[in-house]
Structures are given as C-alpha cells and as structure tokens.
C-alpha positions in Angstrom: 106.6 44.2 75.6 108.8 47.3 76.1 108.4 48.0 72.8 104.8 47.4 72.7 104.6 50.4 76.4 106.9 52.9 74.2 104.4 53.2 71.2 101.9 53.6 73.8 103.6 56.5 75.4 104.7 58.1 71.9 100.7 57.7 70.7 99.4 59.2 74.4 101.6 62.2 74.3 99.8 64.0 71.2 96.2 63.1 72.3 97.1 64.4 75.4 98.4 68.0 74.3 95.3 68.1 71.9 92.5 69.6 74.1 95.7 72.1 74.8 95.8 73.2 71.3 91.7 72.9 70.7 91.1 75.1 74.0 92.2 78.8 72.4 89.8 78.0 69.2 86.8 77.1 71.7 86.6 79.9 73.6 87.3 82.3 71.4 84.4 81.0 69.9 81.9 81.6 72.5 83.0 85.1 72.4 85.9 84.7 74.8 89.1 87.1 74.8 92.1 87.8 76.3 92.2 91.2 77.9 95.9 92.1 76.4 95.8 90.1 73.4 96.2 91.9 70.1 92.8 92.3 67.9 92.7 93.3 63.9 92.3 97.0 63.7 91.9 98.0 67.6 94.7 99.3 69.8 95.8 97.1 72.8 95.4 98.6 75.9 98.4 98.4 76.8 99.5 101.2 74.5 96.2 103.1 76.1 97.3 102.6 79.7 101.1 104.3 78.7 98.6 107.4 77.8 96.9 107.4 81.3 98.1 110.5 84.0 98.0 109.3 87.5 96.8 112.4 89.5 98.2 112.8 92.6 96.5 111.1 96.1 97.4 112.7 99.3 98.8 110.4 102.1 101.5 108.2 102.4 99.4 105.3 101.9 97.7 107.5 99.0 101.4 107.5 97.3 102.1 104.0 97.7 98.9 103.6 95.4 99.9 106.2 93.3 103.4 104.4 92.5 101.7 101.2 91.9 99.5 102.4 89.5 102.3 104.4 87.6 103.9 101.2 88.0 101.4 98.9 86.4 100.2 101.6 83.3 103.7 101.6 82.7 104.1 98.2 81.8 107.4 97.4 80.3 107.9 101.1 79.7 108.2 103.9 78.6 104.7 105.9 79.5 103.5 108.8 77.8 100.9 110.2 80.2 99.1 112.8 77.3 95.6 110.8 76.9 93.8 110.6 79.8 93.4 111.4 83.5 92.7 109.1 86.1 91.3 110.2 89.5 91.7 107.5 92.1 90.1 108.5 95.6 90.9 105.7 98.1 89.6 105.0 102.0 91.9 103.0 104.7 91.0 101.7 107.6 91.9 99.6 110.4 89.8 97.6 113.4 91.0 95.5 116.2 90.0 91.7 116.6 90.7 89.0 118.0 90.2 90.5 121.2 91.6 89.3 124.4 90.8 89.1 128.0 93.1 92.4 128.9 91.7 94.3 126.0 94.4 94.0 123.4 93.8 92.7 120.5 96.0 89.8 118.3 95.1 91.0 115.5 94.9 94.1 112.9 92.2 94.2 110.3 92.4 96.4 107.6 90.0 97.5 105.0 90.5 99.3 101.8 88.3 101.0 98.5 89.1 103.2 96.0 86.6 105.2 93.6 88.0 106.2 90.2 87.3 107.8 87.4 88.7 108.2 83.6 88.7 112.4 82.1 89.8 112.7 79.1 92.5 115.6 79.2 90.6 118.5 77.5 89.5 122.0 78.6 86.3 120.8 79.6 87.2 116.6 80.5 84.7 114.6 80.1 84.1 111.5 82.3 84.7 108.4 80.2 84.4 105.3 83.0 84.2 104.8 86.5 84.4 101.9 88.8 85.6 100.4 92.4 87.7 98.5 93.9 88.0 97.1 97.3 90.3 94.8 99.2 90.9 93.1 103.1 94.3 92.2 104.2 95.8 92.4 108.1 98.7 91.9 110.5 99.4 90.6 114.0 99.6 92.6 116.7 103.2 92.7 118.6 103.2 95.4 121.4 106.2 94.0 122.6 108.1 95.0 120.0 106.9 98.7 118.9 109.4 98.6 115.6 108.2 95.0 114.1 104.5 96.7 114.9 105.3 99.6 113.0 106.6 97.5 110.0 104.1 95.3 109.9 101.5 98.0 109.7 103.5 99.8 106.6 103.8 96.3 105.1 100.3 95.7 105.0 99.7 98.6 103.9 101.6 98.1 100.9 100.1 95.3 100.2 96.8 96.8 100.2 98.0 99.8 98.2 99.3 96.9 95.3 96.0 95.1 95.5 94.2 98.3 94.7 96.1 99.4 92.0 96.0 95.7 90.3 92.0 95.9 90.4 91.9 99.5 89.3 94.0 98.3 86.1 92.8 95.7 85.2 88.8 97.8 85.0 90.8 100.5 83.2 92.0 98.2 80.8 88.7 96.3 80.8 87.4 99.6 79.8 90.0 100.3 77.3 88.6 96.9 75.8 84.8 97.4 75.7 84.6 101.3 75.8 81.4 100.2 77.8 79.4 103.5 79.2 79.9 104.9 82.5 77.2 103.1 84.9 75.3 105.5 87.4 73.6 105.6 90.3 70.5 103.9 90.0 67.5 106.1 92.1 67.3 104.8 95.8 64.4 103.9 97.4 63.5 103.5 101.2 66.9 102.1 102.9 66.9 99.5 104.9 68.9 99.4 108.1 70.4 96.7 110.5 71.5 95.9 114.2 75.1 96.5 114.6 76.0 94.6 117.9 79.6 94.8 117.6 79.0 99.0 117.5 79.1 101.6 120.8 75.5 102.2 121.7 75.1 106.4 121.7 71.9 106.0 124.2 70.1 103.5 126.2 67.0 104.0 123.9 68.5 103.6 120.4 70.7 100.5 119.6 73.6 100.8 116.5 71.8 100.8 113.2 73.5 100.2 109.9 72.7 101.4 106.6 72.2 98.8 103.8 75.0 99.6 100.5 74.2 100.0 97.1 74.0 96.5 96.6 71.2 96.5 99.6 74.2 94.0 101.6 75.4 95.9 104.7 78.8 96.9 104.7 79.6 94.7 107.3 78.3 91.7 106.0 81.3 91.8 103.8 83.8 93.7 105.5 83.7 96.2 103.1 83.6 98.8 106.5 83.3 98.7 110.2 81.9 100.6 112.5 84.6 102.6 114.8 87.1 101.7 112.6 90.7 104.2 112.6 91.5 105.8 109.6 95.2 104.8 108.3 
C-alpha cells in the first residue's frame, strides 16, 4: 500500500510541473512577451535605459523622483546617459479627510502625476514618446507630535516619488520595446462640467463646477485631483 501512495506521488509530481513548462510556449504564442527578455536582433531595453539623461526637477520632492528614476535606468549599473533625454514634470498635492468634529483632520491624502517626455539629445531634439503617470498614497495625522508628523509627510512622499518613477520606467521601457508613436491630443469638443459639493462656493449664485479630463471622467471621480488641495 505504501508502496502503491509513493508511485503515485513520483507520477503526480511531473504532471503537475507540466502546465509550468507548457505556460512560456503558450503565451509567447499569442504574441505575448516579456518586457526585459532578450529578442534575436533587437537591443534590450535595459541597455537603452543606461543611455537615458534624467534632467533635473526642482523641489525636494522633484529630487526624490529624480534619484529614483536615476536609480531604476541604472539597473545593475553602470549608466551611460549619452542617448536620450527624459523630461519628467511632476504635480504634488495634499487634502485633508477624515474630518472631525473640531476641524482636524485624521488623515492626509496625497495625490501625485507626472508628464514626461523622451528628446533624443541632438541640436534640434526631437520628441520620441510621451506618457503619464499618476499615483495616491497618505499618512495619519499626529498633531501631538509635530516630528512624527513631519516624517510621516516626507515618508509618504517618498513613497510617492518611487511609485512615479516605477510607472515612468516601466512606459519608457515599454516604449523602448514597441518604438510606438507619440500619441496626441485628440481635438476637444464642448466640455462637460460637474457639481463639486465638497469645493468652497465663490458666490451665493454659482455653485463649484468641475471640468471633465481627457478621458471625459472628472478628476475627482478618481482622485486624480482635488479641489483646494496644498501643493507639497
């Protein structure tokens, strides 16, 4: 009988691990790839992303980025930043929820996006790719203790700075991939707008109106922005 369980065991274990080893040939024949795998007669990006310059972002929390993006076109090192130039223009802010009966609030909410754009490094560069990125992360508010608040706010924005830089990588080396064409701004048509009831009313007669985005969603809908919001 034990006997009989063993060769059971020792015939299960390779028809398991088979669907494991069948996977990779299946996808890559419906057309799927990995992003930094190695393809006959293309470069990786990898070796593309050591070529890319980080130009420089102003702001502390611009830095942090900046660092993180140097960090991930790095890779495992070393870069050689003579290809191309990326332009990364990121927006922080910060709004107060959770908001209690005194008027403080329990909790920090902040939202990030960055715009950037891929020049090659010429006399006149020329714009090869551009994208966006966007993020939401937050804190708890301790006004007891004004240091752990302090720290709390740089660690979140850290974390937001990271998150950036991981989404703007990954499109740049998407793009070193597919060398797909820049997209642009399709022509807009009449805008729609929406209530805002969370917002200030600037006169008794007009209530808080919101412009829809480009995807015609409201930026608050998806927290993308917020009305009032600080700038970090």
């Amino acid at each position: 009988m034990q006997k009989t369980r063993s060769l059971r065991r020792a015939l299960a274990l390779p028809l398991t691990a088979l669907p494991l080893l069948v996977l990779p040939a299946a996808l890559s024949g419906c057309g799927f790839q990995p992003l930094y795998g190695e393809q006959k007669g293309e470069t990786t990006p990898e070796v593309e992303l050591k070529r890319v310059y980080v130009a420089n972002i102003p702001e502390r929390s611009g830095q942090q980025l900046r660092l993180a993006l140097q960090q991930n076109m790095a890779g495992d090192g070393p870069e050689d930043p003579d290809g191309y130039t990326l332009i990364v223009q990121p927006s922080f802010g910060q709004e107060s929820i959770d908001i209690h009966s005194d008027n403080t609030s329990g909790r920090v909410r902040m939202n990030a996006h960055a715009h950037w754009q891929l020049l090659t490094v010429e006399q006149y560069p020329k714009l090869l790719a551009q994208g966006d990125a966007s993020t939401m992360d937050g804190y708890t508010s301790t006004y007891e203790q004004y240091f752990a608040q302090t720290l709390n706010s740089e660690t979140a924005i850290g974390r937001v700075a990271q998150t950036l830089a991981e989404q703007v990588t990954q499109q740049v080396a998407t793009w070193f991939r597919t060398h797909t064409a820049p997209s642009r701004r399709r022509d807009q048509g009449p805008a729609a707008y929406y209530p805002t009831p969370n917002a200030i009313p600037e006169s008794e007669k007009q209530a808080p109106m919101e412009q829809e985005g480009a995807d015609a969603i409201p930026d608050m809908a998806t927290g993308r922005n917020a009305p009032n919001a600080g700038s970090l």
